[in-house]
C-alpha positions in Angstrom: 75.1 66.2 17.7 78.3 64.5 16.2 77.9 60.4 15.4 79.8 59.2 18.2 78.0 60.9 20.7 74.4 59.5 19.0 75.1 56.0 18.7 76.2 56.1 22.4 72.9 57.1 22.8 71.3 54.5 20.7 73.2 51.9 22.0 75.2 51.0 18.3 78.6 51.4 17.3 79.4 54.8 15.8 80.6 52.7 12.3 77.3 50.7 12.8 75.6 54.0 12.7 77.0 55.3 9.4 77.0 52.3 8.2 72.6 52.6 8.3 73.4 56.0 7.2 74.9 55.3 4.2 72.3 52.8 3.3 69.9 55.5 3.4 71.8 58.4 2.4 68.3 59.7 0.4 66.7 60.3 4.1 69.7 62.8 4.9 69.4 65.9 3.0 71.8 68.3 4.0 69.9 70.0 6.6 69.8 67.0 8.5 73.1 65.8 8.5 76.3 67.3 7.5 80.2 66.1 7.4 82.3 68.6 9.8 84.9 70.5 7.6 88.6 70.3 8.0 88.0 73.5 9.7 85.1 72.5 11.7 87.4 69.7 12.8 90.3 71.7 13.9 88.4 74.1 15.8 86.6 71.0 17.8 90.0 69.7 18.6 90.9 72.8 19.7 88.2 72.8 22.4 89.9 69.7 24.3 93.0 70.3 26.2 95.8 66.9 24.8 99.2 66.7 25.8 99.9 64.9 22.0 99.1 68.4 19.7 99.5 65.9 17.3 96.9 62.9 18.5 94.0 62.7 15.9 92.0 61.4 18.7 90.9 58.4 17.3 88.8 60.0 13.9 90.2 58.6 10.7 87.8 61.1 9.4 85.8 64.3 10.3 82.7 63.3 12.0 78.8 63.5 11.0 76.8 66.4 12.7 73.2 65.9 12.9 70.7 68.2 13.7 67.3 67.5 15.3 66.0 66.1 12.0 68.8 64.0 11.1 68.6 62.5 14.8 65.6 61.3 14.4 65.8 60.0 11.2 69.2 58.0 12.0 66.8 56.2 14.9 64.5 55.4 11.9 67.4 54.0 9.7 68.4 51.7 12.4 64.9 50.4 13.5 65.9 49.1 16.9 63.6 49.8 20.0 66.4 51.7 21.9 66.4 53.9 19.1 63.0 54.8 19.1 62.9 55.5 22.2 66.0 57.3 22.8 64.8 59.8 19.9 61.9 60.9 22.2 64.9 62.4 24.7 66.7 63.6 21.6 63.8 65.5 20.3 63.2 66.8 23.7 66.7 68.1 24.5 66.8 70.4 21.0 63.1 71.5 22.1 65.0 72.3 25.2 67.5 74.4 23.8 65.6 76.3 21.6 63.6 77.2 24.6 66.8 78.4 26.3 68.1 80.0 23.5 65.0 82.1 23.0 65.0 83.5 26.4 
């Protein structure tokens, strides 16, 4: 799950996000959280359909990825009661889709 799309879901600003993150950088190894590679980056892009080749879609840099773990520790770093309970869903969904994937 990319930063954006996370603190939409915990109700914060995406800087207001990395901003905890950074804070606590100890609490994200690198299995919970990860920076998308220049690759990463160009291949996401790829997957929307711009008239602008050129636009850089509004990221100064690549994006955070977090996986279930690093989810639920950024609603931890940022300690606000729409975190908390937006973390349940979180935690839910990736249960989800390990479900899925497994059948």
């Amino acid at each position: 799950m990319l930063d954006a799309d996370l603190a939409t879901l915990y109700g914060v600003e995406t800087r207001v996000l990395n901003q905890a993150i950074k804070r606590n950088l100890d609490r994200f190894p690198s299995d919970f959280m990860f920076q998308l590679s220049a690759k990463d980056l160009k291949n996401w892009r790829s997957q929307f359909v711009i008239s602008n080749p050129g636009a850089k879609m509004g990221l100064r840099r690549a994006p955070f990825a977090f996986t279930e773990h690093g989810a639920i520790m950024a609603a931890s770093v940022l300690n606000s009661r729409r975190a908390v309970e937006i973390s349940v869903y979180v935690v839910r969904a990736f249960v989800q889709l390990r479900e899925n994937a497994c059948h």
